[in-house]
Legacy VTK file of the C-alpha trace (Angstrom):
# vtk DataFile Version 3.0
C-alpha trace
ASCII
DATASET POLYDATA
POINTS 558 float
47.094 258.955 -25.996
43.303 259.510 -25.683
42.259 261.816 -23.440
40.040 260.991 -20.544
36.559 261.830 -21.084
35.723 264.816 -18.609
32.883 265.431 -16.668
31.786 268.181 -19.506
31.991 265.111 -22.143
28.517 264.735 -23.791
29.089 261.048 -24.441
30.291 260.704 -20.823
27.252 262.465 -19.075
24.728 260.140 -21.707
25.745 257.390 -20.526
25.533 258.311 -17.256
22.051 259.370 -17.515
21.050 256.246 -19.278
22.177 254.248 -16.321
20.574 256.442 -13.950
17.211 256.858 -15.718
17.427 252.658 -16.142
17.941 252.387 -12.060
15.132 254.354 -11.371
12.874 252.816 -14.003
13.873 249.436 -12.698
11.804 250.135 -9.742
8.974 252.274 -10.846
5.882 250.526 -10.934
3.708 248.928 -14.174
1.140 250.986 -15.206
-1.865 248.905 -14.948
-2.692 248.804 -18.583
-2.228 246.222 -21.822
-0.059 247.909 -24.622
-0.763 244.585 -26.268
-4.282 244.196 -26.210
-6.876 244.754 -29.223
-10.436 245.790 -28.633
-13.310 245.696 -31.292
-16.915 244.917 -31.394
-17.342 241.258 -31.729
-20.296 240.486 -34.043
-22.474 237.291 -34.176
-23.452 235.855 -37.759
-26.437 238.058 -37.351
-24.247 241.189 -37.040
-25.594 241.723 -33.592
-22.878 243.670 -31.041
-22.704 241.875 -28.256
-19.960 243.694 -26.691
-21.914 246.690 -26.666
-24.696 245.360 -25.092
-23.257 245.185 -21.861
-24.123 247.306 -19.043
-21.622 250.624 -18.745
-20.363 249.448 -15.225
-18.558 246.482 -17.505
-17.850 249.099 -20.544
-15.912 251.321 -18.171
-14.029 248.114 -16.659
-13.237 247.272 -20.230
-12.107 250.770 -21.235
-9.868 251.666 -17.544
-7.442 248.753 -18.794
-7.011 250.679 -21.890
-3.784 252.727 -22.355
-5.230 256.551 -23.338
-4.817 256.690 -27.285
-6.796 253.701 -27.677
-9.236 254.129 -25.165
-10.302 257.046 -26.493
-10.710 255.249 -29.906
-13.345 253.334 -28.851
-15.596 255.586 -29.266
-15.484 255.227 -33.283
-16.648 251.053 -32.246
-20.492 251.720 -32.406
-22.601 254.333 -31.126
-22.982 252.560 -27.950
-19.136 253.380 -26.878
-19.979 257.119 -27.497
-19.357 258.843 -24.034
-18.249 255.802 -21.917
-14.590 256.605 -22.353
-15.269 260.697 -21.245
-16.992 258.885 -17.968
-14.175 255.833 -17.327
-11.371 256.670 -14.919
-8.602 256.896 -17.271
-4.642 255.428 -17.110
-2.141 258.421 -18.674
1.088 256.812 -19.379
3.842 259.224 -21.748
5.413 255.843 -23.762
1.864 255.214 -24.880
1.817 258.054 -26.925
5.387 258.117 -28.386
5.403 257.660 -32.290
8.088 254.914 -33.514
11.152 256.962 -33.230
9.930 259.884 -32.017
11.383 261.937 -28.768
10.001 261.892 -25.292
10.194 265.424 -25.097
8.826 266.173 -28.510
6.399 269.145 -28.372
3.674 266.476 -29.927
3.488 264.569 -26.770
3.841 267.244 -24.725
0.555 268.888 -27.015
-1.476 265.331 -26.676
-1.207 264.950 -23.069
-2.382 268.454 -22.450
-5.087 267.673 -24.588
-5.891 264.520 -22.700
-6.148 266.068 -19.487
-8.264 269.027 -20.550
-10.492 266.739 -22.707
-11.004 264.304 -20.179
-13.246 265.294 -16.818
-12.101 262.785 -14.778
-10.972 260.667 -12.786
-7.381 259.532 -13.562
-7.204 256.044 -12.113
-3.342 256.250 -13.141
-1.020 258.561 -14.783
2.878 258.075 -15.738
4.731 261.019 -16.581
8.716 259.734 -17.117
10.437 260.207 -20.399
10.399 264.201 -20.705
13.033 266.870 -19.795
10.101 268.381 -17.487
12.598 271.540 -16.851
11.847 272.237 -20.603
7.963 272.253 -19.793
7.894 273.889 -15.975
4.955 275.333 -17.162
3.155 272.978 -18.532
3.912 270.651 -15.487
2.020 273.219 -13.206
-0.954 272.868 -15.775
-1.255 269.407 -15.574
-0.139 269.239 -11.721
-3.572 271.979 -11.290
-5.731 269.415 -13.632
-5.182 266.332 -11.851
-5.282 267.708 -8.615
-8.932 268.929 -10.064
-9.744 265.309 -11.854
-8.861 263.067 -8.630
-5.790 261.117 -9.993
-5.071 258.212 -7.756
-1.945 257.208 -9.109
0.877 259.753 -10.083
4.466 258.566 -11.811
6.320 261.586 -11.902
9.881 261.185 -13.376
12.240 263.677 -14.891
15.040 262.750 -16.797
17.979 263.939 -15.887
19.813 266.830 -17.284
23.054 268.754 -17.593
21.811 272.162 -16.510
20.700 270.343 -12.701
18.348 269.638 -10.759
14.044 271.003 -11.331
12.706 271.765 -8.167
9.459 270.010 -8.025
6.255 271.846 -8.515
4.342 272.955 -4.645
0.990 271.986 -6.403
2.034 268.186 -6.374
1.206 268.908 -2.232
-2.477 269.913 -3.500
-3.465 266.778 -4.800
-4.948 265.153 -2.025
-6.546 262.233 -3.980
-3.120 260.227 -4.339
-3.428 256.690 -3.039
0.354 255.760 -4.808
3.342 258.410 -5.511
6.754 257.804 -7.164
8.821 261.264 -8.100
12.030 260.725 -9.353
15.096 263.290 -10.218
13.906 266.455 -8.484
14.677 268.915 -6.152
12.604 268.437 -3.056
11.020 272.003 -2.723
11.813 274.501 1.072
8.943 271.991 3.333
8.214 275.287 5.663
6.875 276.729 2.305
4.087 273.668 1.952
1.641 274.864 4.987
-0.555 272.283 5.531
-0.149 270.292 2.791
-0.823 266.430 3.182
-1.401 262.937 1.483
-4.507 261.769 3.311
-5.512 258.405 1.002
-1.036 257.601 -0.059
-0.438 254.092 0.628
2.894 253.673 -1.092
5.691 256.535 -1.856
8.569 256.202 -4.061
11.294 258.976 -3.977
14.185 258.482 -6.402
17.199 260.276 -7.213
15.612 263.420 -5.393
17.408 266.143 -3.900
16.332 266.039 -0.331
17.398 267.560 2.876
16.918 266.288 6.654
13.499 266.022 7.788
11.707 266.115 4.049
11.310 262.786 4.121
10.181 262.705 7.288
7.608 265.736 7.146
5.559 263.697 4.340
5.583 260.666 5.992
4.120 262.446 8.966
1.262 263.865 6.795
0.553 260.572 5.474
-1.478 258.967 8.055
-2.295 255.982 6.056
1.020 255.390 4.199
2.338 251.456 4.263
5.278 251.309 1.759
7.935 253.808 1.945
10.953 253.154 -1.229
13.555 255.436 -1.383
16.651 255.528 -3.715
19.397 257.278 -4.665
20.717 260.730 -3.520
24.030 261.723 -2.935
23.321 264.703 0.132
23.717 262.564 3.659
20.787 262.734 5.116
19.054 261.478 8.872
15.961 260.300 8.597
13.638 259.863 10.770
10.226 257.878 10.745
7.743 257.977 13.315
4.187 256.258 11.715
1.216 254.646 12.920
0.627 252.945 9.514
4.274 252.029 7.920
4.328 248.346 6.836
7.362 248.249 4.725
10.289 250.631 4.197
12.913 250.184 1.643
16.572 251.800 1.098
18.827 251.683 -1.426
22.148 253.194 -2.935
21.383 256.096 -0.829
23.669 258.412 1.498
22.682 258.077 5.191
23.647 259.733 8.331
21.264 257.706 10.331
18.020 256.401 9.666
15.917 256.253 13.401
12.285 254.123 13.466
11.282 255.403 16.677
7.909 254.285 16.467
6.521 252.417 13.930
4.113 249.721 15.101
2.872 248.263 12.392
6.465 247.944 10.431
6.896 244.104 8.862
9.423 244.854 6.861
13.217 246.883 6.690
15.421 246.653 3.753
18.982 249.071 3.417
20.293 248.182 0.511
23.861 249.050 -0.667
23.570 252.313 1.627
26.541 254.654 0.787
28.526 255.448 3.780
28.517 259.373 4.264
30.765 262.216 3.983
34.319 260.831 5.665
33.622 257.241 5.736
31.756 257.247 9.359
29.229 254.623 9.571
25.686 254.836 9.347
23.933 254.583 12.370
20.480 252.625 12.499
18.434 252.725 15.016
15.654 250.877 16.124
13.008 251.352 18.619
9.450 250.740 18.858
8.475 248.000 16.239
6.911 245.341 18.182
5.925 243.838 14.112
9.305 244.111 12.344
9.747 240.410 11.381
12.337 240.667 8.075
15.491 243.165 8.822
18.478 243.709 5.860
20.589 244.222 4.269
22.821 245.146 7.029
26.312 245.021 6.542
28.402 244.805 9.382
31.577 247.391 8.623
28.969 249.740 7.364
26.060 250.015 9.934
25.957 250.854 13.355
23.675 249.327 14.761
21.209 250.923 17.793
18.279 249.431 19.771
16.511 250.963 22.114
19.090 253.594 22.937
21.951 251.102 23.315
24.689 250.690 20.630
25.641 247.110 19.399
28.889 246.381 19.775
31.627 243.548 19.339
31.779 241.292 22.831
28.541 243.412 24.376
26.725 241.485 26.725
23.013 240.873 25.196
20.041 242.240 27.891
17.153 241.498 26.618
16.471 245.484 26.014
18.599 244.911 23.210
17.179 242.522 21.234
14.175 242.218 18.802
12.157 238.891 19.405
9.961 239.293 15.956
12.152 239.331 13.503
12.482 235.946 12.322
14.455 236.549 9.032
17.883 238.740 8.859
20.030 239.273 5.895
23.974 240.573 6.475
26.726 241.266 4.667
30.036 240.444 5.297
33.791 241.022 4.448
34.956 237.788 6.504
38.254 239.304 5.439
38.123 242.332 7.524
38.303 240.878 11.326
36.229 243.886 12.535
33.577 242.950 10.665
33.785 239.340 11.135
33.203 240.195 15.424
30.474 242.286 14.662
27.969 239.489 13.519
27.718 237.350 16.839
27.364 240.648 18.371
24.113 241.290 15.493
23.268 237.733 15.576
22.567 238.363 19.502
20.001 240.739 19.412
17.283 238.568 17.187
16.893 235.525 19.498
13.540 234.365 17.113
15.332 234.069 14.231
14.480 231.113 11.598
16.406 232.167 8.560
19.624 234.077 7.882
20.923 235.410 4.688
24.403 236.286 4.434
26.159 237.460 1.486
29.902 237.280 1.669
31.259 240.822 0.592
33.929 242.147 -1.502
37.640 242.828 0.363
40.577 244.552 -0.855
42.613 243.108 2.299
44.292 240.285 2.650
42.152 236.773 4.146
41.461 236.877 7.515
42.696 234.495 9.865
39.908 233.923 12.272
39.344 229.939 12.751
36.932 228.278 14.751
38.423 228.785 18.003
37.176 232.316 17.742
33.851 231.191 17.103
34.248 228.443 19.653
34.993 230.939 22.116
31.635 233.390 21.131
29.544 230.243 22.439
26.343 229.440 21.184
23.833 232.060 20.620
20.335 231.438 21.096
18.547 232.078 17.563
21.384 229.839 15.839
21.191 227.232 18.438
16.926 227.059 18.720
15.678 228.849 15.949
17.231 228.905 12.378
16.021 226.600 9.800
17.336 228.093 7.128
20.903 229.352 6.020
21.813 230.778 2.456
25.704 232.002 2.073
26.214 233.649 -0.986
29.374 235.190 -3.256
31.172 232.064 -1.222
35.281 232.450 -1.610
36.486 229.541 -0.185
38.234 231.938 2.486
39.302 229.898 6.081
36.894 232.802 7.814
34.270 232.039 5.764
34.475 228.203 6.444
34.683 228.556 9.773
31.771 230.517 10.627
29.689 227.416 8.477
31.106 225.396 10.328
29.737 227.113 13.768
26.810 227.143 12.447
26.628 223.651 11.339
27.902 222.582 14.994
25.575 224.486 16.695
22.669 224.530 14.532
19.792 222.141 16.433
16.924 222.412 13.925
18.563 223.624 10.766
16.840 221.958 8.022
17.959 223.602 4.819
21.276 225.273 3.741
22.419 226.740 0.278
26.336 228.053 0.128
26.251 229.565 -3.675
30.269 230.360 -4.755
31.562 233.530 -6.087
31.985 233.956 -9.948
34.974 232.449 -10.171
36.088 236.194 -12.546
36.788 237.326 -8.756
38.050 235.113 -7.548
41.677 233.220 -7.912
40.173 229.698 -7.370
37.593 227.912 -9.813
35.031 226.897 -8.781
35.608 223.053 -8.277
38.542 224.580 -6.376
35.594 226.293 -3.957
33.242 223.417 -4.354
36.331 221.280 -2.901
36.293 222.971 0.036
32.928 222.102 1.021
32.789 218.740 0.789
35.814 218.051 2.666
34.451 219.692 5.696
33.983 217.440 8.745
30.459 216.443 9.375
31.414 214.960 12.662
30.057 217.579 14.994
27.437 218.727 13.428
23.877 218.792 15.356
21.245 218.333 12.774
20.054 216.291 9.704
19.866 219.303 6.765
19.533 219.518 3.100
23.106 221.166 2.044
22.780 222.916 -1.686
26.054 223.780 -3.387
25.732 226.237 -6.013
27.431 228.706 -8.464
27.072 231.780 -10.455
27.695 233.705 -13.491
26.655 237.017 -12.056
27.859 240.339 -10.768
29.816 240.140 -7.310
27.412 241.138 -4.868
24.667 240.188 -6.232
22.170 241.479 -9.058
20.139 245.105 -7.699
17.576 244.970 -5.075
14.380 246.022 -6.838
11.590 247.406 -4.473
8.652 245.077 -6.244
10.579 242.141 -4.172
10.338 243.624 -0.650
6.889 245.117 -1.005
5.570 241.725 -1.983
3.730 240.611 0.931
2.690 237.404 -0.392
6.352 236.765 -0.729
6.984 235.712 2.973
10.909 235.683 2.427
12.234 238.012 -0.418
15.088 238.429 0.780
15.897 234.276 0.049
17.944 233.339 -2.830
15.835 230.189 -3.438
12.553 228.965 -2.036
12.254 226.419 0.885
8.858 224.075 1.946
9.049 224.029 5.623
6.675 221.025 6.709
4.961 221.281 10.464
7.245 218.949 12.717
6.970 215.508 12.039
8.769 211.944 11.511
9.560 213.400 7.598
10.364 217.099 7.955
14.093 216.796 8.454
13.790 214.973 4.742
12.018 217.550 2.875
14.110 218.594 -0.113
14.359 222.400 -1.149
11.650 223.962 -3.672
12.866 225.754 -6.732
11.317 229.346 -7.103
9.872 228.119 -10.372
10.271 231.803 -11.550
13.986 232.319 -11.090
15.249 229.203 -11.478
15.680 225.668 -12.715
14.300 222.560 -10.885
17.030 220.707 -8.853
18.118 216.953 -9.366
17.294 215.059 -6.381
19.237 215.132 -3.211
21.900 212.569 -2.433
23.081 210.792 0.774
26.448 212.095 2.101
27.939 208.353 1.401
26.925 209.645 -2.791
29.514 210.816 -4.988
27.546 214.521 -5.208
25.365 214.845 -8.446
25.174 218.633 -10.122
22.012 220.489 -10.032
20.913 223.736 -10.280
19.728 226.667 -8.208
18.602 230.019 -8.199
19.188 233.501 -10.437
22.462 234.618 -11.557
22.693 231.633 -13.496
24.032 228.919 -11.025
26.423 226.003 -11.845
26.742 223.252 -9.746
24.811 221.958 -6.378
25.211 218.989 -3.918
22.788 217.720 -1.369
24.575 216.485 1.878
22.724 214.921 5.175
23.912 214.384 8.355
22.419 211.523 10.833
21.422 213.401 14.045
17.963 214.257 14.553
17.047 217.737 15.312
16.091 218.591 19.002
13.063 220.587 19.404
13.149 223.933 20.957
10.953 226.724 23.099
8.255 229.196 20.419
9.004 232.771 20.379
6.094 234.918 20.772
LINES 1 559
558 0 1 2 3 4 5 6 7 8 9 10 11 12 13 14 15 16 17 18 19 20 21 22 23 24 25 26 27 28 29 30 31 32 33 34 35 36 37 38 39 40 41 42 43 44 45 46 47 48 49 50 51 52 53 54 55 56 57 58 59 60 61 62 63 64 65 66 67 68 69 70 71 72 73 74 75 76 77 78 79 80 81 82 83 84 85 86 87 88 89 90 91 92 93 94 95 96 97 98 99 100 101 102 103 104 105 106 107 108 109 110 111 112 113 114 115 116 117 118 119 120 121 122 123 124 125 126 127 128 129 130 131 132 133 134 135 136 137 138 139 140 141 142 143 144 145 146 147 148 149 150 151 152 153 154 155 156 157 158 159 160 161 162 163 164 165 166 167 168 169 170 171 172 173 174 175 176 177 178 179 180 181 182 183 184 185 186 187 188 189 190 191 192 193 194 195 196 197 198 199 200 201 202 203 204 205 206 207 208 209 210 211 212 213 214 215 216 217 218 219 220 221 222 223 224 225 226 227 228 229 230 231 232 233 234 235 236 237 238 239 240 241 242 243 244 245 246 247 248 249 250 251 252 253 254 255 256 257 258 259 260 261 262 263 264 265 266 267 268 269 270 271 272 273 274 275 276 277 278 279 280 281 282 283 284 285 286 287 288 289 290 291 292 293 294 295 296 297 298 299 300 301 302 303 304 305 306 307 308 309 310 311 312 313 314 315 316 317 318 319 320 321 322 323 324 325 326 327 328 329 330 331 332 333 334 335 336 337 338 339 340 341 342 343 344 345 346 347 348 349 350 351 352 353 354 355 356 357 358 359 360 361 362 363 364 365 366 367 368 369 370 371 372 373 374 375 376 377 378 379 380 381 382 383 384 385 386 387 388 389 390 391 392 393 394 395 396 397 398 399 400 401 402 403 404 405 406 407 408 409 410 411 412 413 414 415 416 417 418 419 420 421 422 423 424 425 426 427 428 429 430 431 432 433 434 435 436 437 438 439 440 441 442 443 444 445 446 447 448 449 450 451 452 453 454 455 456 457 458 459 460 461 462 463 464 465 466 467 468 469 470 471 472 473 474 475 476 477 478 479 480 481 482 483 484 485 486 487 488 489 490 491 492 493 494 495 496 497 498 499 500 501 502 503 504 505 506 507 508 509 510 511 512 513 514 515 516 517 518 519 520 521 522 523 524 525 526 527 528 529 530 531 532 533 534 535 536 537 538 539 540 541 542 543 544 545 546 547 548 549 550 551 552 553 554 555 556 557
């Protein structure tokens, strides 16, 4: 019999850094540079230059959206390039310089970028430092850490790839460089924060800590120092940790796959967006406690899942049965993602209880989550006997169930909604991959159309849909929720919500023309259902299905 590969196995701890180093990378941000572009002087039948005849401010333009190597090679064009690359703000980036073949922590790249940054006076408009063992280079790192904070970098990737002999506490002189507009550091050890003084990140606007070994209040100290910070991405550490955030500026925060205590917004004012994202549950398997108090903006709240979070606002917890005051409840947010184990009745009477404290809300994501137990048995009397609550009954337009298992709990919280649901206008219930599942999925598909449209209150577009992908869902990636022109990223597929009007309750769902394939045209509930097509993870099957009630208008939340 084969042994078991050990934690000590070198095949075992490569793969494992492979699939961390491709997590973080996932949601590092594009240097913004063409590897693909070619420069050279473009010559008219007279062999006149035109390029170089244009005025520096355009040369430098030209030369910034150059990766390194080859802007430097410009110079060698025509005399008139000599010089504008040593006076264009330059992008740094590690892959640039890698030979076919050769290793990211070869002692030739590690040569050419010291070169680059003593060659070059400045400024780095962008510099991404993410394929080297930077334990291996410590002092090197310092160099280059003491040159860009002396050439004004703006943007700093700083990424070490992980290794067997531990974590590489980061370098103190990263806190010098007070030019930083973006920062992403990935697989360090956060250094002792009473040894950084009065060290801060006056111009940061986004911050990106990954796989970092952090303690309780690190996190917090930097966002404190950075007074103008609006995106705050974290991901990945295995210490629990409570955080908490108390900013004038913070417009987004994002969490994923990371152990939390308790994460506390006590004041954060200008907050539009928070994301948790497959949280781990800390040490013991106590929940994680959020809490939320001032954020008078927060208008998009996920992924919370309801046997994992506890949820706190303003000082009171949320719990199954509570009586709602209006203290407890958040009138911006208008969209709300959960995640459920409808098999696990504890976390089934948790969501009227979360569902409760956003009265404003317009669209709910739910994502029906993975149970070891047995199916629950909660029917619709249960939900019959929660009552209505006011953001389902006023509010929601749009509904999105995904990883759908045909359970009775799940069916009978769709069908609450669908009987209490006055201006619901679209809905999309996307099955499980049938691998997880003991039903196919015309068995699951089955079980939607038989349900009973008899009591339903509103006239809605009803999308049936499959999937080939993972259970749960493919990985949250940051460049979704920090997409402000996005207004719904946490939304499987894409919905065109007319202003009220004789025709709204008739407006068919929009593809997201870059995730998925166009639909075929809705059909009348007295149709046979026609397959189409909706969104990522490579869906199967859809239906559309209308009811005849018109929906009944309701008050606007402020």
């Amino acid at each position: 019999m084969a042994r078991p590969p050990s934690s000590a196995d070198p095949h075992l701890q490569y793969r494992r850094t492979e699939r961390l180093s491709s997590f973080i990378h996932s949601n590092l941000p594009d240097p913004p540079v063409s590897t693909t572009a070619r420069l050279r002087a473009a010559l008219t039948s007279g062999g006149v230059d035109r390029i170089s005849r244009l005025p520096d401010s355009l040369l430098r333009e030209i030369v910034s959206r150059l990766p390194a190597k080859d802007a430097a090679r410009t110079a060698a064009l025509a005399a008139r390039w000599r010089g504008v690359w040593r006076s264009t703000p330059i992008v740094l980036v590690d892959t640039h310089l890698l030979p076919n073949g050769a290793s990211a922590s070869s002692l030739d790249v590690t040569a050419t970028i010291s070169h680059i940054l003593a060659a070059h006076p400045g400024p780095f408009r962008c510099v991404h430092l993410t394929r080297g063992r930077m334990g291996e280079h410590q002092a090197h790192l310092r160099l280059w850490l003491r040159l860009l904070a002396a050439r004004g970098v703006q943007e700093l990737v700083l990424v070490n790839r992980p290794s067997p002999s531990g974590d590489v506490p980061l370098p103190r002189t990263l806190f010098t460089i007070s030019t930083l507009t973006r920062l992403y550091i990935g697989v360090w050890k956060f250094p002792d924060a009473a040894g950084l003084g009065g060290a801060s990140f006056p111009h940061l606007r986004e911050l990106g800590i990954c796989s970092v070994a952090v303690e309780s209040g690190d996190i917090d100290l930097v966002v404190a120092r950075s007074p103008v910070l609006e995106i705050l991405n974290i991901q990945g550490t295995m210490n629990g940790v409570h955080l908490r955030l108390v900013s004038k500026s913070l417009r987004c925060v994002q969490i994923c796959a990371f152990v939390l205590e308790s994460v506390e917004v006590v004041s954060a004012p200008c907050l539009e967006r928070l994301i948790l994202s497959e949280c781990l549950s800390p040490a013991g398997g106590s929940c994680t406690t959020v809490k939320i108090g001032n954020v008078p903006k927060l208008s998009l709240f996920g992924k919370l899942e309801t046997g994992k979070y506890a949820l706190e606002i303003q000082d009171t917890v949320i719990m199954a049965g509570i009586k709602t005051g209006p203290s407890m409840m958040v009138t911006s947010v208008k969209t709300l993602s959960l995640k459920v184990r409808f098999g696990v009745h504890n976390d089934v009477k948790m969501v009227p209880a979360f569902l409760k404290c956003f009265p404003c809300l317009e669209a709910l994501h739910i994502m029906s989550g993975k149970c070891d137990h047995p199916p629950g048995k909660l029917n619709l009397e249960f939900w019959e006997e929660v009552g209505p609550i006011v953001g389902v009954r006023l509010r929601m337009k749009v509904m999105t169930f995904l990883d759908y298992h045909a359970q009775q709990d799940e069916i009978a919280f769709l069908q609450y909604i669908f009987q209490n649901a006055q201006v619901l206008k679209y809905v999309l219930v996307s099955a499980v991959n049938p691998r997880y599942t003991p039903l196919s999925t015309d068995d699951m598909f089955n079980t939607l159309y038989a349900l009973s449209d008899d009591l339903w209150l509103s006239k809605f577009s009803f999308a049936i849909g499959g999937t080939h992908g993972p259970e749960g869902g493919e990985p949250w990636t940051f460049r979704r929720g920090a997409n402000f022109s996005d207004s719904d990223p946490l939304a499987p597929v894409k919905f065109i919500i007319r202003a009220a009007g004789p025709e709204t309750h008739q407006q068919k769902p929009q593809a997201d023309k870059t995730r998925q394939q166009k639909p075929q045209a809705d059909k009348t509930r007295q149709q046979k259902p026609q397959a189409a097509k909706t969104r990522q993870q490579k869906p199967q099957a859809a239906i559309a299905k209308t009811q005849q009630q018109k929906p009944k208008a309701g008050n606007r939340c402020n």
